[in-house]
N, C-alpha and C positions, 0 to 999 in steps of 0.2 A: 724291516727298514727302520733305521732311527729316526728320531726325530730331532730338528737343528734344532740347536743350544736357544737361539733368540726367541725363536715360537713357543719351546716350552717354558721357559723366561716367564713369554707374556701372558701365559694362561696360571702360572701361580701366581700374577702380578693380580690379575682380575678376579680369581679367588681370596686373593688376603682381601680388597677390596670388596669384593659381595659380606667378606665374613664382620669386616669392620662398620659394613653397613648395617648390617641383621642385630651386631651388637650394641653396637653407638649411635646408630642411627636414630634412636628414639627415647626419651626419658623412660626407666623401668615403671611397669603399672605396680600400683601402691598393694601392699598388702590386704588382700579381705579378710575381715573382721568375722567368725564363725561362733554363733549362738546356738547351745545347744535346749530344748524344751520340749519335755513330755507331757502330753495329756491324756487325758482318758475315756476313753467310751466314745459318745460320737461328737464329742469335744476334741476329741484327737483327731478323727479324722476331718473337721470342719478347720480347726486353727490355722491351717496351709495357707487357707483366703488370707484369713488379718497377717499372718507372717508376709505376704506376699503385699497386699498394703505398704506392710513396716517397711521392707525393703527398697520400695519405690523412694520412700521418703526420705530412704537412709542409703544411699549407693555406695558400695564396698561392702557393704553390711550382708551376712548370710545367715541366716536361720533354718536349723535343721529340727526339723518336729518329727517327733517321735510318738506314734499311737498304741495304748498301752490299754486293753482292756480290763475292767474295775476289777473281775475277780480274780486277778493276781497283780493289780496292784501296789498294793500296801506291801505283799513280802519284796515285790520288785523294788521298791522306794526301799524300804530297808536295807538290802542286799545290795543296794548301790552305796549306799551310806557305809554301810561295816565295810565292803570292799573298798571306798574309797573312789568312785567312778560314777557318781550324783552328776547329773546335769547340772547346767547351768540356771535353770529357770526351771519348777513344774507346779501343775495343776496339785491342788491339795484340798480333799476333802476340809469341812469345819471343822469336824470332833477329831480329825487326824493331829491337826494343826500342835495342841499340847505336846503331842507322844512325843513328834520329831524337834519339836523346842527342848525337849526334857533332852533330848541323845545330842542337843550341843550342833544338830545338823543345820538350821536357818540361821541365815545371817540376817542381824538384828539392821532394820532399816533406817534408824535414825537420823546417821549422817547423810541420810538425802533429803531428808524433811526438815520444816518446812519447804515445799516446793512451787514455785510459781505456777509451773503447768498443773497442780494435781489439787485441787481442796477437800483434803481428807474430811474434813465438816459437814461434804457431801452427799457422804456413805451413808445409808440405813442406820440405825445406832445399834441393833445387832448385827447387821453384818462387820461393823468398827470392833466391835468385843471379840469377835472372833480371832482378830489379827491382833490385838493386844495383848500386854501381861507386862503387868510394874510398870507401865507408863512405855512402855518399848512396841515398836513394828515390828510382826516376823512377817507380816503378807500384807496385801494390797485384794478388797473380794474384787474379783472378777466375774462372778454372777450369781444373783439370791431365787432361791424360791422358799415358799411358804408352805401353807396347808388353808384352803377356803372349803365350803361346803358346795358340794356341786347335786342338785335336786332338780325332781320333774315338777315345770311349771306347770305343767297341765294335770298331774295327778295332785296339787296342793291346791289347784283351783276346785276341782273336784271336792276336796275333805274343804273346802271355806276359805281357802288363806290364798290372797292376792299379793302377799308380801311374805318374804322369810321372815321369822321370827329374831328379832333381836340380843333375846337374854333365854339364860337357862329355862326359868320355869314356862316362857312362850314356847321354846323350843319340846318342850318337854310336851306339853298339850297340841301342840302342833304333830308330832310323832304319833301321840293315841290316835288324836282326826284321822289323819293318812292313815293309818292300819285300819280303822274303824271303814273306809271309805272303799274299800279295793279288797279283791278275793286272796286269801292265800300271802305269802312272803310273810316280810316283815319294814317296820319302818325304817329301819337306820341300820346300817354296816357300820357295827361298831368292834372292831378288833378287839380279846383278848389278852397280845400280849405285844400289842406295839405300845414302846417307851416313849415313841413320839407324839401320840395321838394322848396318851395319859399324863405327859406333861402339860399338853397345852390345856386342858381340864385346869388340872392341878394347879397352875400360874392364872389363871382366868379365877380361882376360887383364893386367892390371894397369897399360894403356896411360893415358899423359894427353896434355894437347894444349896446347901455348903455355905448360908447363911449364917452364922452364928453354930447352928447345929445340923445335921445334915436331911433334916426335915421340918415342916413348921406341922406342929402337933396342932389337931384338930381341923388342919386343913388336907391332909391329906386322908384324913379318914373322912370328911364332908364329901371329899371326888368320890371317893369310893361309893360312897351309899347313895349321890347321883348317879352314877354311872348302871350301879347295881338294882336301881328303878326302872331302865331301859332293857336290860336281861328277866326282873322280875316277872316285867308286864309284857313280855313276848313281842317289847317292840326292837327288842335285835337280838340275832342268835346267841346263844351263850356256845353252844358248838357246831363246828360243820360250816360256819360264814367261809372260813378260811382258804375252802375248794373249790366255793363257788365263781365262776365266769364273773366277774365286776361286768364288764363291760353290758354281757349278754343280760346278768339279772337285772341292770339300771334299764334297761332297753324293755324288757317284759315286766317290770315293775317292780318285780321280788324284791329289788333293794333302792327306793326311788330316793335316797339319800344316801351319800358319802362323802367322807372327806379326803380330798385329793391336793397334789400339788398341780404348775400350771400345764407339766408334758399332757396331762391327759386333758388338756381342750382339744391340741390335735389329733390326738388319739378317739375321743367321740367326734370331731368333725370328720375324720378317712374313715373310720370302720362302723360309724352309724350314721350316715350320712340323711338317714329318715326321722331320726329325734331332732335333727338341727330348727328350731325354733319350739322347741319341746322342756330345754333346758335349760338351766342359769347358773349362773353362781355367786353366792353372797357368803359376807363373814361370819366367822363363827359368832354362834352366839355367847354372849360375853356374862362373866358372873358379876364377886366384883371388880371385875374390872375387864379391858380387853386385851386377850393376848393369843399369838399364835406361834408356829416352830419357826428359825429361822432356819433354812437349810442354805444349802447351794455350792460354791468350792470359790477358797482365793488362789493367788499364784502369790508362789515363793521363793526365796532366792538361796543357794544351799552356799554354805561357808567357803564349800571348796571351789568354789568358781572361780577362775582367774579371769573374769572379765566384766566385773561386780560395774563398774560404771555404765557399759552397756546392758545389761543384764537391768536394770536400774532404768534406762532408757525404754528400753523395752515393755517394763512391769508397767508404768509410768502410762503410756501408748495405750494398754489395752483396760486400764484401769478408770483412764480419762471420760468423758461423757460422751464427745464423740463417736470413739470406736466402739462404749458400752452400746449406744446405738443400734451400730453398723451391726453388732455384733450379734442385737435382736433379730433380726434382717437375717442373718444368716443362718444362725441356729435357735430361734427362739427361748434362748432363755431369757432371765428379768437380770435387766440393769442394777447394780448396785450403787448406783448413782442416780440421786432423785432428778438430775438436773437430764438424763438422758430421757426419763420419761413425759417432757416434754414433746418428743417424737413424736408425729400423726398416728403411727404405727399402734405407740402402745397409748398415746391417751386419748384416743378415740374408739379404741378398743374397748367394748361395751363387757366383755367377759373379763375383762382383766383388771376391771376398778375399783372389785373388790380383795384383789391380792394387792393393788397399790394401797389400799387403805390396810391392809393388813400388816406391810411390811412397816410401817410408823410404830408398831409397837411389839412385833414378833421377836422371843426372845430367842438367845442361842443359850446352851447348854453349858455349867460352868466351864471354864478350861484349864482343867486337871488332864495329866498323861494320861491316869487310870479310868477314866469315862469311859470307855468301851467295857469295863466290866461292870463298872456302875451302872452301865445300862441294861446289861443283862443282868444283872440282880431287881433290877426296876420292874421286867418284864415277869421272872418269879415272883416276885410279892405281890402284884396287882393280879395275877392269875389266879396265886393264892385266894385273897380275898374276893374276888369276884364270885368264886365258885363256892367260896362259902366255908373251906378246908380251913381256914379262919381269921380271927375278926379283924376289922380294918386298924384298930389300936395293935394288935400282935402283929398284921403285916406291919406297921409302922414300925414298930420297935427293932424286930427282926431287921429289915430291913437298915435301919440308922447303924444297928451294931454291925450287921456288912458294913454299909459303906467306911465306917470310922477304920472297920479292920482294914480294907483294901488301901484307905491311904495312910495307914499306919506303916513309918517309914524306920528301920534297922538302926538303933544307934551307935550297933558295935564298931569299932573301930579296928584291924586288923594290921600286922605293916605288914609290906612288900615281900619281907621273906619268909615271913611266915607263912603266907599264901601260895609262895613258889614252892617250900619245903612240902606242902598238903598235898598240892597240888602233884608234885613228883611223886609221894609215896602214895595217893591215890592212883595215878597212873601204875606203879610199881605191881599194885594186889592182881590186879587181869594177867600183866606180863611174868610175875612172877607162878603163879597160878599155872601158866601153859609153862613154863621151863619146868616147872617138879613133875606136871602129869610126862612130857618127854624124857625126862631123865628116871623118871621110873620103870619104862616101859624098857625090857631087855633088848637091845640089839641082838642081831644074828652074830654069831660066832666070827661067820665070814666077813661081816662086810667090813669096811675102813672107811676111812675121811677121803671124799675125791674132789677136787676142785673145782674138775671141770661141769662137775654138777648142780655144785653151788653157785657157776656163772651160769647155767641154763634157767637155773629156779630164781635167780633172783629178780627179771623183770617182773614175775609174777607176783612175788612176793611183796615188791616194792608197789604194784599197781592194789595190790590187798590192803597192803597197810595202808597206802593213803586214801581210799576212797571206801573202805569197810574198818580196819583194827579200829586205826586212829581215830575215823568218827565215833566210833562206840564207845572209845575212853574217854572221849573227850564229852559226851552228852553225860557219861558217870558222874565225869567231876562234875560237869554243872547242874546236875542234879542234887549234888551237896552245895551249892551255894544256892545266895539271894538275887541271881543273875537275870537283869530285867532289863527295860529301855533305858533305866537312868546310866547301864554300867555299858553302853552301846562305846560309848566315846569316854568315859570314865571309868578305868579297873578301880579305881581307887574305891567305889561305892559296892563293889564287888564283894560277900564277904561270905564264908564256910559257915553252912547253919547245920551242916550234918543230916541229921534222919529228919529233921523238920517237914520238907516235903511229902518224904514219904508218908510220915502221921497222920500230916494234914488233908493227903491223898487219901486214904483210910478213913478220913472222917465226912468224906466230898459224899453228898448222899447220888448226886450224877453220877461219880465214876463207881460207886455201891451197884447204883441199878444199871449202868452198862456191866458191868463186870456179871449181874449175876445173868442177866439176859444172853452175855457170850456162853455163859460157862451151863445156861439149860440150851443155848444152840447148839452146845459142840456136845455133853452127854445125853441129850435129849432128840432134838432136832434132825442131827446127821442121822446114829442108830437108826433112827425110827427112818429116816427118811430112804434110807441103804435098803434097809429090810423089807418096806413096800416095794421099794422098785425091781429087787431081787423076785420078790412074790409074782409082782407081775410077769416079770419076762418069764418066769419059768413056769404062771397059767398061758402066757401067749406059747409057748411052745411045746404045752403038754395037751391032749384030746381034752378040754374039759372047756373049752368057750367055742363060740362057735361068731360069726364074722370076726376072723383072727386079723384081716385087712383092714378094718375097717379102725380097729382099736391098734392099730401098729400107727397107721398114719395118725390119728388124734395123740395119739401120745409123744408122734416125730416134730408135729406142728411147730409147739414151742422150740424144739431146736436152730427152727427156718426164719421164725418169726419173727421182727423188731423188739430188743423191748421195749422202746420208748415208744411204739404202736402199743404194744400189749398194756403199758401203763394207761397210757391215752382213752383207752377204750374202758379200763377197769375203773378209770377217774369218772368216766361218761355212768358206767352205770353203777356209782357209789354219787352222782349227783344228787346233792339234797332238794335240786328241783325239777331240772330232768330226767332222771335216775330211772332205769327200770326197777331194780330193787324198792327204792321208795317210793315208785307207782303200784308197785305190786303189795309192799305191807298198806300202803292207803286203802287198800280193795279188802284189808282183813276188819 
């Protein structure tokens, strides 16, 4: 049946109508504003709250946070940066800060500062040094922690002392009391190869770093030979501290002092919930002078953000004293802003008075890119000399000649085509290498050139070259160059040193004693270990043992078994204080 002409009329009449309703009907909603910010560890996953704040205060405004765990952080942050795909905003360790300033990736904050809402004058003055460099902002800290001594009040009552000790040699005398006082352990957890814990020594004994020279002579041999009093006198392990339970030995007294930052309050209030009014914490003791680590992470704003004004609003927000506050509240860390610990929270808080007095003078670590190797060469020298391999002047010296090498920076200067032409005929040696080995090798009489086989082979070949040839040519050539952070965002700093690497490789006494420890695993090790095993099975199957069941199962065990159980339990009985092995040589 059709339908009359008027009726169907009036029903596209009231369709164009609904339509010009749904369209015109209402002014269009405004564009939202999308911030993108990564963080890390359980700062990533808390930030949601303060973004969720921000947003209230800011409508249109959207924040998408990103939680990025610490041990693949850093190559995550770099891998965004090379690729070009940096957020807008992220969490950045202190000693990070340099590397990514050196690759050209922060954007320098100045054009927002001076700022009404923000009194940078506020900050810590080492957490301030952290974010500077030539008078420039690349960060804003967003949260500090230190290093205080945390000790048993009731085993210091014991040895005489109703008070932490002040300075080094109180501290020092206080150490023999507590050992002299209590059975077994020792006085002090004192690490061999943390660079953190021997810097703040080192600064407290009037030491500086990258000052004039890259050590202050006779201060750093002074740390050393304190330090090397507390290992002497058995009042802290010189080896074996490193496996032991902190929590468990502060708990049974083995270690009734260490030095800690502030996560572990909560961590002895939840898992030792029976020393709580047993323990304290006070400042380090001071040489001369006072100083402790500055740790903590600022946030930073990366170049390539297209939305730096907001991004800027943002930093701004959580950097303020307010939200540094709120921000205790939620995750407990410490404010980097003195004006937030005005708080109930934190300045009534009786354990935490002595990390606010701490933070007035804790210093942070210079801000050079190259500090993370400087810091692992810090950790070799002081191990060096502690253990006596040698003297505190030779670890010095050694030491200063590192560190001058590592910031010794290339002054060749190379052009563009020069580097393209290397760079091709380096590429050329691999490629040319496999056309001679196939052109040498006789084809069969029969066969011929066929197309259609070179369309079958070449997805594969095409999936080889880019995700195996290519890398491997490519990691060649940059093995002949000086290719580091500085050349991330600058080729120009890029430049062909040749066999240099390789030399210097050769001369690395680390890659010496890995190399040669592979090379007795692989001719050593395997044989011997193939050869047992072969023994066995072929006594388990020959008449010459007898419960054959018994010794199949004990030897299938470990196939079944965890190894992170099987480590767990071999860690339990190599403990240097609950250990059966070390209950048992006691009994010799």
């Amino acid at each position: 049946m059709r339908m009359p002409f008027k009726k169907t009329g009036s029903y596209a009449a009231r369709a164009l109508a609904i339509a010009a309703l749904l369209c015109f009907g209402r002014a269009p909603a405004p564009a939202q504003q999308q911030l993108t910010v990564w963080a890390m560890g359980a700062e990533g996953k808390l930030i949601r709250q303060a973004a969720d704040i921000f947003e209230k205060r800011n409508p249109g405004v959207k924040i998408v946070t990103q939680a990025i765990p610490w041990t693949g952080a850093h190559e995550k942050l770099v891998t965004a940066v090379v690729g070009d795909m940096a957020p807008d905003i992220s969490q950045m360790g202190t000693t990070w800060m340099p590397e990514f300033r050196a690759m050209g990736a922060l954007e320098p904050l100045n054009e927002f500062l001076p700022s009404p809402a923000l009194d940078t004058g506020d900050f810590f003055p080492g957490a301030r040094e952290s974010n500077l460099h030539l008078e420039k902002w690349y960060g804003l800290p967003w949260y500090v922690d230190t290093r205080v001594m945390f000790y048993r009040t009731d085993l210091a009552a014991r040895a005489g002392f109703k008070k932490f000790p002040g300075d080094w040699e109180g501290f020092y005398e206080f150490s023999k009391a507590l050992l002299a006082s209590k059975d077994g352990g020792y006085a002090f957890s004192l690490p061999t190869n943390d660079w953190q814990i021997f810097l703040m020594f080192y600064w407290q004994n009037g030491g500086e770093l990258l000052k004039g020279a890259p050590l202050t002579a006779g201060k750093f041999e002074g740390t050393i030979e304190y330090l090397k009093r507390f290992f002497d006198g058995k009042l802290a392990p010189l080896e074996g501290g490193n496996d032991t339970d902190l929590l468990t030995a502060f708990e049974s007294g083995y270690f009734p002092v260490f030095i800690s930052g502030p996560w572990m309050i909560s961590q002895l209030e939840t898992s030792k919930p029976q020393l709580n009014g047993r323990w304290a914490t006070a400042p380090l003791p001071a040489g001369e002078r006072r100083a402790s680590f500055m740790g903590g992470c600022n946030l930073v704003m990366f170049r390539s953000s297209p939305r730096k004004a907001l991004a800027w609003k943002f930093m701004e927000f959580m950097a303020g004293p307010e939200m540094q506050a709120k921000w205790y509240a939620i995750s407990g860390d410490l404010p980097a802003s003195r004006k937030a610990w005005n708080a109930p929270p934190l300045s009534k808080n009786p354990m935490l008075a002595s990390f606010r007095k701490e933070l007035d003078t804790a210093k942070a670590p210079p801000q050079v890119p190259e500090w993370e190797n400087i810091a692992g060469s810090i950790n070799d020298a002081v191990e060096e000399a502690v253990f006596g391999r040698v003297t505190p002047q030779a670890a010095r010296e050694k030491l200063s000649a590192r560190i001058e090498k590592i910031l010794a920076k290339s002054e060749r200067q190379q052009s563009p085509a020069f580097k393209l032409a290397l760079a091709l005929l380096l590429f050329m040696v691999p490629v040319g290498a496999v056309l001679l080995y196939l052109r040498g090798r006789r084809a069969p009489v029969s066969s011929k050139f066929q197309p259609v086989a070179v369309l079958f082979l070449l997805p594969a070949v095409l999936i080889l070259a880019v995700f195996l040839f290519i890398p491997i040519a490519a990691s060649f050539i940059a093995s002949m160059t000086n290719w580091n952070m500085y050349g991330v965002n600058d080729w120009s700093k890029v430049v062909f040193v040749g066999l240099e690497n390789y030399s210097g490789l050769m001369r690395d006494p680390v890659f010496l004693a890995g190399l040669r420890n592979t090379l007795v695993f692989a001719f050593i090790g395997v044989p011997v270990s193939v050869t047992l095993s072969l023994a066995m099975a072929l006594a388990l199957n020959a008449q010459l043992l007898r419960a054959k069941a018994f010794f199949r199962v004990a030897y299938f065990i470990p196939v079944i078994t965890t190894m992170v159980a099987v480590a767990m339990i071999w860690r339990w009985l190599y403990n240097p204080e609950f250990g059966l092995f070390n209950l048992a040589l006691g009994w010799l």
